[in-house]
N, C-alpha and C positions, 0 to 999 in steps of 0.2 A: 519509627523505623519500619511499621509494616508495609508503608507504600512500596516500597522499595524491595518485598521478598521474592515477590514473580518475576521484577528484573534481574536481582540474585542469581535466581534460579535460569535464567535466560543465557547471563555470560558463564554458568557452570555445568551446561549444556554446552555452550559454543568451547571453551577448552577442555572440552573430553572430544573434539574435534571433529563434530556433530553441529558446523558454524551453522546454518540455514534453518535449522527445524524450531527454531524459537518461535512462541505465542507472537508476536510482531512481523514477524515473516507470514505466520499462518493467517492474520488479518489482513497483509497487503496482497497473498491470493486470493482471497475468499472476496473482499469488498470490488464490487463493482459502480463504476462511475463512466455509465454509457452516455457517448455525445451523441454519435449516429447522424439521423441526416441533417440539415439545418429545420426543418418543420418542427422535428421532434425536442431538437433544441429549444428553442422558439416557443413552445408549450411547458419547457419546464420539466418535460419530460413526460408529463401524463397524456399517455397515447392508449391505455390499454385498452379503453372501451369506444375507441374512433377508429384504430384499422385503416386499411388503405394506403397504408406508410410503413416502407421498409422497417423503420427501428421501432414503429409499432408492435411488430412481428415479432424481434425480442423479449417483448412486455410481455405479449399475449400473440401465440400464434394463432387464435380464431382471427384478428385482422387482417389475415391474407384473405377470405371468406367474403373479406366486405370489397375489394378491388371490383373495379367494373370493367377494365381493359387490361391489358399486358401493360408492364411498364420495365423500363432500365433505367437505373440512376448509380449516381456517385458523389461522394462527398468528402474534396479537399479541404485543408485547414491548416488553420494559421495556430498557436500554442505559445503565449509567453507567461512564462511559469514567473513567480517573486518569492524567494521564501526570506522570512525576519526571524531575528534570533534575539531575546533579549537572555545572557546569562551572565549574571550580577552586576545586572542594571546597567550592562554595555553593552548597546542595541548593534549588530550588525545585519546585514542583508546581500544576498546574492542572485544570481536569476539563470534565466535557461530559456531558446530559443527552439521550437520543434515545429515541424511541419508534416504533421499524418495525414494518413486518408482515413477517415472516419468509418464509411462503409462503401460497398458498390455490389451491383445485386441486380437481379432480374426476378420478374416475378409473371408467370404467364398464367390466362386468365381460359376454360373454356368453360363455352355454354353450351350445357347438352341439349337443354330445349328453348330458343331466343324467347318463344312466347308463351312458355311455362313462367306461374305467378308462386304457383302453389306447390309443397313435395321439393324438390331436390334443382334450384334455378342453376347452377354451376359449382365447379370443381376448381381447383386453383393449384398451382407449383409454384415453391420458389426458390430460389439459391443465391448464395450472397454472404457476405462478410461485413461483421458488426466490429469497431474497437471500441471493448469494453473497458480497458483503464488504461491511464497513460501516466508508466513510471518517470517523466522522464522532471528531475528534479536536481537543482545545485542548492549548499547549503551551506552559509558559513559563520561559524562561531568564535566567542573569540573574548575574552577578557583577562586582565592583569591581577596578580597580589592574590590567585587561588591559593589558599591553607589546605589542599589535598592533590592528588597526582594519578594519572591513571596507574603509576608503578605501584601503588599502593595496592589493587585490586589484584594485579601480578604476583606482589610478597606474599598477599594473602591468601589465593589460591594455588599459591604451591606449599605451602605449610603443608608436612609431614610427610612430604615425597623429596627421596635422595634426585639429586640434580638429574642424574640416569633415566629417572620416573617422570620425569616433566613432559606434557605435551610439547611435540613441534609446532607448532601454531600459537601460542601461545608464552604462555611461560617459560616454556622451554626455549624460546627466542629472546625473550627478556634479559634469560640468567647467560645465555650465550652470549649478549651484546652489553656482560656486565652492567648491566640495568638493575637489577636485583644480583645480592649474593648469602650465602649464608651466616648465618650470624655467629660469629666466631665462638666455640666452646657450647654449642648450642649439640645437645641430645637427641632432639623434637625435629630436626631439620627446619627450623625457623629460618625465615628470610627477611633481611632489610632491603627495603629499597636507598636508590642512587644516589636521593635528598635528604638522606635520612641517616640519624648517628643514635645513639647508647648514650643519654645524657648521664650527668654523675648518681641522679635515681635509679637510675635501670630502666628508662623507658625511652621507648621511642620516639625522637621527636624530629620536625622539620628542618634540617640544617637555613636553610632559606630565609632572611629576617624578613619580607616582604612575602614570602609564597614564593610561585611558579607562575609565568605566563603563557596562558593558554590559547589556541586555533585549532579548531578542527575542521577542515573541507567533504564535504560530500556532497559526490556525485553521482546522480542516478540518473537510471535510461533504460528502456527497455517501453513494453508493451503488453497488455491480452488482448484477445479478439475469441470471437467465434463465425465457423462457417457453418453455416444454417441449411438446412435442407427441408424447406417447411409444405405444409400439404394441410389445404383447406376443404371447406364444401359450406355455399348459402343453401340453407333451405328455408323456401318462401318468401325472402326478403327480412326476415325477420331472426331466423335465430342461424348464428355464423358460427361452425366449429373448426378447430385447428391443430394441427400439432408437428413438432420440428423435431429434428435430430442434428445435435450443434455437435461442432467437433472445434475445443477447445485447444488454444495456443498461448505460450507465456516466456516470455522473454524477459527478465529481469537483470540489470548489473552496477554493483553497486561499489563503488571506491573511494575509500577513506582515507583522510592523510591526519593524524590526530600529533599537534607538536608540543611540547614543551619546553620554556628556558627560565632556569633557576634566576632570582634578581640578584643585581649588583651584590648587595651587602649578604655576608652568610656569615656565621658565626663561628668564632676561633675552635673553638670546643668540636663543632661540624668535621673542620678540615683537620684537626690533631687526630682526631676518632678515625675517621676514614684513613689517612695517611700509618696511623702506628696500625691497623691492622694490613693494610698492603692492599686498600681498596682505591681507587681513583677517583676523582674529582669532578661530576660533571657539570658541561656543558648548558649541555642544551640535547634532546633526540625527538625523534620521529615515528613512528609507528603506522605502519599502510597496510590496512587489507583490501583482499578483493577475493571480489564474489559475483558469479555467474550462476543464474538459474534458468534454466529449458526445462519446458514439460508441454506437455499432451492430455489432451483427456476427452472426455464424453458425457453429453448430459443430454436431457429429453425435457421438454416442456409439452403441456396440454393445454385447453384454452377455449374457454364460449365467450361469447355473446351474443347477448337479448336483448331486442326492440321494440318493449309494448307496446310504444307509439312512435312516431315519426322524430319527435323534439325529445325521448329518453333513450340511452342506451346502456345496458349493466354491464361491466365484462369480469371474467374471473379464470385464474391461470394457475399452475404448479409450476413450476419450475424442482425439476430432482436434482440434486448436491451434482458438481460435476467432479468426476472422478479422474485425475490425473495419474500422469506416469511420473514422475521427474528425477532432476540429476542437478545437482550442484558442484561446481568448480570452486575451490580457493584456494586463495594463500596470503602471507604476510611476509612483513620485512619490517627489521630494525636499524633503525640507524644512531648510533648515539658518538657524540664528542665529548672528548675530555679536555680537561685542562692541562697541557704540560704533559701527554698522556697521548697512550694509542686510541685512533677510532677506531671502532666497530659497524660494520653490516654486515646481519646475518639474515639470511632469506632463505622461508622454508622449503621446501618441496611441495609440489600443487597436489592440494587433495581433492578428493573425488569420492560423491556420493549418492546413488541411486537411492529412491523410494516412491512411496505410493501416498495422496493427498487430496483428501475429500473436504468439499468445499460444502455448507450450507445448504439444508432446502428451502427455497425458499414462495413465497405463496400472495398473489397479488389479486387486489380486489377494483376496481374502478366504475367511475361512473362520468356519465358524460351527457351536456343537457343542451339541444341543438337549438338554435335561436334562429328560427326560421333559417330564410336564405340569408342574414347580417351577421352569422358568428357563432360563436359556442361555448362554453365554458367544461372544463373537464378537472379531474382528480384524481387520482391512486393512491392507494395505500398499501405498503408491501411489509412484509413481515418475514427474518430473517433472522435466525438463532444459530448467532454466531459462537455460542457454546458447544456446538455441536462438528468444529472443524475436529479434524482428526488424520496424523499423522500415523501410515503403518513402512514396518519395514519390510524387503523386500528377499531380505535372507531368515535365517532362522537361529543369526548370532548372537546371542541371549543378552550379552552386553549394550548392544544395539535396540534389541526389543527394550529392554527396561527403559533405553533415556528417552524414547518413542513414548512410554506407559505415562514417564514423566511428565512429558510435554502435553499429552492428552488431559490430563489430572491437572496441570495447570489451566489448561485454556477452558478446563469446564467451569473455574473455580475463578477466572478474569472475566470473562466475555460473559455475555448475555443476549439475551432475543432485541429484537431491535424493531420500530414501528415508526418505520418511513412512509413521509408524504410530500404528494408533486403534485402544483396548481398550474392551470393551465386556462389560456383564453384566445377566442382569436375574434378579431372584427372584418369583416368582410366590407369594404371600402367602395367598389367596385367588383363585378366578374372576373376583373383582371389584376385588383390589388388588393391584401389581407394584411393585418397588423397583427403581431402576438403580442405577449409576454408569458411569463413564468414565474414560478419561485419553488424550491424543494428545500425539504429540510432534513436531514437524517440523522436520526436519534443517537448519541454516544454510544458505544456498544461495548464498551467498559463498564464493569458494573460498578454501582454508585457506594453498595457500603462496603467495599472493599479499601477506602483510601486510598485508590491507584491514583499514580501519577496519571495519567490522563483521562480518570474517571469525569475533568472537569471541562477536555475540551469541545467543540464546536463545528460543524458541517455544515454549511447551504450557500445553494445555487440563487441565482439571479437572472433574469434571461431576458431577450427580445428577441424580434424579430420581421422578415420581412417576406410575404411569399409574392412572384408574380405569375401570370398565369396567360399565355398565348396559343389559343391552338391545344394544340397536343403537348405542348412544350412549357415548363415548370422551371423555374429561375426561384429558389430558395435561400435567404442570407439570414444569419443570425449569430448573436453574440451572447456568451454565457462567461457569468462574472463565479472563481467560486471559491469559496471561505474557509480555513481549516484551521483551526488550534490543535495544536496539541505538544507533547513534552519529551524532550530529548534528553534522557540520561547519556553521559558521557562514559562513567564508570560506575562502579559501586564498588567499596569493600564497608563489610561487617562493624568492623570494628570504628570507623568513623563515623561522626554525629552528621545530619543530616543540612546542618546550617555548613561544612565543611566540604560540602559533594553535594551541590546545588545542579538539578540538571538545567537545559535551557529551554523558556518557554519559546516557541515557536508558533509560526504564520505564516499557512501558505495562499497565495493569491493567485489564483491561475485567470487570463485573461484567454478567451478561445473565439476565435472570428472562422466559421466556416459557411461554406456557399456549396446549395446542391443543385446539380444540373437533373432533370427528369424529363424523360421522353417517356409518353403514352401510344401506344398504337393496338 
C-alpha cells in the first residue's frame, strides 16, 4: 500500500479543490524535452559544447560565441504522438496528430576587429524562440470485470463531512448525481457508493457479480517554449562566453472522460438493500474533468566554452529554476443513469486559481571531439533535482498556504536529482552532405526506494538525420523516435487492496519528422 500514498495524497489535494498543484502536474512543468532545430535533433541533442546552432544556445548560451555570420532560421514539424495502455491485461491504444514550429530566431554576428586573432575577435546577439515540450497527447483505457470503482475513492473522501461540507468538484458532484449516499443510520457521516450494498455481515460489498466496466479517455494539448534573448563574445578563437534572458510560456489542457457500467448479472441482496432504503439502481455514469493551465515566467542561463585545441572542445552552463506566474481553470460534471429511475447531471461551477511555480536548477556539462574536416562526435551530461520543484501561494490564505506546504513536502519526498545523457555524431560525406545520429537517455526521477508506482519507468530518444549545405543556404531534416513508460493510476481509496485498483501501465511513442530552413549572411 505505500506506493500508492503520494497519489493519496495527490487526489486529496485535488478535492480540497486545489485540482493542478499536484506532484505530476509539478513534473510535467519542470521536465523539459527540447526538439528545436532539425541539426540539434539529429545529434541527439548534445549541442552544448558545438554552438553555432540556434537550440545549441538553449544548452549552453556560450554557442552563440562560436557563430561566424548572421543567420535566420526556422523549424516546422510534423508530431505523431502513440500512447498504449495495458490495464488488466486488456492492452488498448490511441494517438494524436500535431504540427508545431519547433523554433525560429535570428542571431547577428559583429566583428569588432576582422583581423584581430587575439583579445576580444567578436560580440554576438540573438533572439528567438525554442519549444521546449509538447503536451499534446490522447489516451485511452479500458478493461472489463474491475472489483473496484472510482466511486469508491468518492465514499471515501467524503467520510465524516455532512453532505453541506462536500467539495463542488468533487464529491460533492458525486453525492449530488446520487453517485454516493449516506449510509442509512450512520453517526460518522459514512458513505456508500452506487454499487455497493450492506451485506447481511455489515460490510460493504460490490453489488456487481462480475465488477464494473471500465474506459477512461484523455486528452492533452497544449505546449512550453521560451523566448531567448542571448548575448555572446569569442575571445581569441578559443574561449566563447554566453548568457540569455528566456521568457518562459505554458499552455497546458487537459480532458478527461472516466466511465463506468455495472455487469449484467448483480445480486438479489444488492437491489433489495438499495431499493428498501430508497436508493436507486445504477446504470452505468460518467465523470469529465477539465483543466487549463497558463503561465509566465523567467529564467537566466550562463555558459563557456574551451578550445584547447582545434579537434577538442569543453562547454559548461547553469541554467536558474524558471520562475512562473500561473492560473488554472477547472471543472467537472457527472453524469449518472439509473434503472427504472431519474438521471442525473450535475456540473460544477468553473474554478479558478492563481499561483507562483518554480521549476529546477538545472546544470550541464559537455564535451565534443572534431574529427578533422569528416565529423565529430559530442555528448552532455545534465543534471536536474527535481526535488527541488516548489509550489508558493499568491495570497496569504492560511488554508491554501498549508496544502502548497503539503505538496512541497511531497515532491521533496517523490522526486530526486536526475543525471541525464545525449550522444551525438555527425559524418561529413561531402561539403555539401552530413549524416547524423543520436540517442539520449533520461534517468527516472522518481525515486527508487520509495515503491512508487512509476519509480520503474523509462525515457529515451532515438534520432537521425540529414544536413544539406549550399551557399549560404542550410536545408536540415531529421527524425526523432522517443520512448516513455510510465503508470497511470485511475483512482485510489484506502481501504482497498491493491490487486483490486490496479493502475494502467502505459507507453508512449512519439514519432517527430522536422526540417530546418537556415539562411547565413
Amino acid at each position: 500500500m505505500t506506493k500508492y500514498l503520494y497519489f493519496a495524497t495527490a487526489l486529496l489535494l485535488i478535492t480540497t479543490s486545489i485540482n493542478a498543484q499536484t506532484e505530476d502536474h509539478a513534473l510535467r512543468f519542470s521536465a523539459q524535452k527540447p526538439t528545436g532545430t532539425a541539426r540539434s535533433i539529429g545529434l541527439g541533442g548534445a549541442m552544448g559544447a558545438l554552438g553555432g546552432d540556434y537550440s545549441a544556445i538553449g544548452i549552453n548560451p556560450a554557442g552563440i560565441a562560436v557563430y561566424r555570420s548572421s543567420e535566420f532560421s526556422f523549424t516546422p514539424s510534423l508530431i505523431f504522438g502513440q500512447t498504449e495502455s495495458d490495464y488488466y491485461g486488456n492492452l488498448s491504444n490511441d494517438d494524436k496528430f500535431s504540427v508545431p514550429i519547433n523554433q525560429i530566431s535570428y542571431v547577428g554576428t559583429s566583428r569588432l576587429m576582422r583581423e584581430v586573432e587575439n583579445g576580444l575577435v567578436s560580440t554576438h546577439f540573438g533572439i528567438g524562440y525554442n519549444r521546449t515540450n509538447n503536451y499534446n497527447r490522447k489516451s485511452f483505457i479500458q478493461a472489463d470485470g474491475v472489483e473496484s470503482s472510482l466511486l469508491h475513492s468518492f465514499a471515501y473522501n467524503s467520510l465524516g463531512y455532512a453532505p453541506q461540507q462536500l467539495d463542488n468538484f468533487y464529491t460533492g458532484i458525486a453525492y449530488d448525481a446520487r453517485l454516493t449516499e449516506l449510509v442509512p443510520g450512520s453517526e460518522l457521516n459514512e458513505y456508500i457508493q452506487a454499487f455497493e450494498f450492506i451485506n447481511e455481515e455489515g460490510f460493504l460489498e460490490m453489488g456487481t457479480v462480475n465488477g464494473v466496466n471500465q474506459m477512461k479517455l484523455m486528452t492533452e494539448s497544449g505546449y512550453s517554449g521560451l523566448f531567448d534573448f542571448s548575448f555572446g563574445a569569442n575571445f581569441s578563437n578559443q574561449f566563447y562566453l554566453g548568457a540569455s534572458l528566456g521568457i518562459a510560456t505554458l499552455e497546458n489542457k487537459i480532458e478527461t472522460q472516466h466511465y463506468e457500467q455495472g455487469s449484467d448479472e448483480v445480486y438479489n441482496a444488492y437491489i433489495d438493500y438499495r431499493l428498501d432504503n430508497g436508493f436507486e439502481i445504477l446504470d452505468d455514469f460518467y465523470f469529465d474533468e477539465y483543466e487549463r493551465t497558463s503561465g509566465t515566467g523567467l529564467n537566466f542561463k550562463i555558459g563557456a566554452i574551451y578550445k584547447p585545441i582545434n579537434s577538442i572542445r569543453i562547454g559548461a552552463s547553469l541554467h536558474t529554476p524558471t520562475y512562473y506566474s500561473m492560473k488554472t481553470e477547472y471543472d467537472t460534471k457527472a453524469r449518472a443513469n439509473f434503472f427504472d429511475a431519474d438521471n442525473y447531471e450535475i456540473t460544477s461551477d468553473l474554478g479558478e486559481i492563481s499561483y507562483n511555480f518554480r521549476t529546477p536548477l538545472k546544470a550541464v556539462g559537455s564535451f565534443a571531439y572534431i574529427i578533422g574536416t569528416k565529423g565529430l562526435v559530442s555528448v552532455d551530461y545534465e543534471y536536474t533535482d527535481y526535488s527541488s520543484m516548489k509550489y508558493n501561494s499568491k495570497n496569504n490564505h492560511i488554508n491554501e498556504t498549508a496544502q502548497f506546504n503539503a505538496t512541497n513536502t511531497a515532491i521533496n519526498e517523490i522526486f530526486r536529482a536526475t543525471h541525464n545523457l545525449r550522444f551525438g555524431a555527425e559524418y561529413r560525406v561531402s561539403p555539401m552532405l552530413s549524416l547524423r545520429g543520436g540517442y539520449a537517455m533520461f534517468q527516472n526521477p522518481y525515486k527508487q526506494d520509495k515503491n512508487l508506482l512509476n519509480a520503474d519507468g523509462e525515457h529515451y530518444n532515438v534520432t537521425g538525420g540529414i544536413g544539406f549545405r549550399n551557399g549560404n543556404m542550410t536545408i536540415d531534416v531529421a527524425y526523432l523516435y522517443n520512448h516513455e513508460t510510465y503508470i497511470h493510476s485511475l483512482y485510489y481509496s484506502p481501504e482497498l487492496t491493491d490487486d483490486i485498483q490496479q493502475p494502467a501501465e502505459m507507453t508512449a511513442k512519439d514519432h517527430h519528422l522536422a526540417v530546418t530552413l537556415g539562411w547565413r549572411f
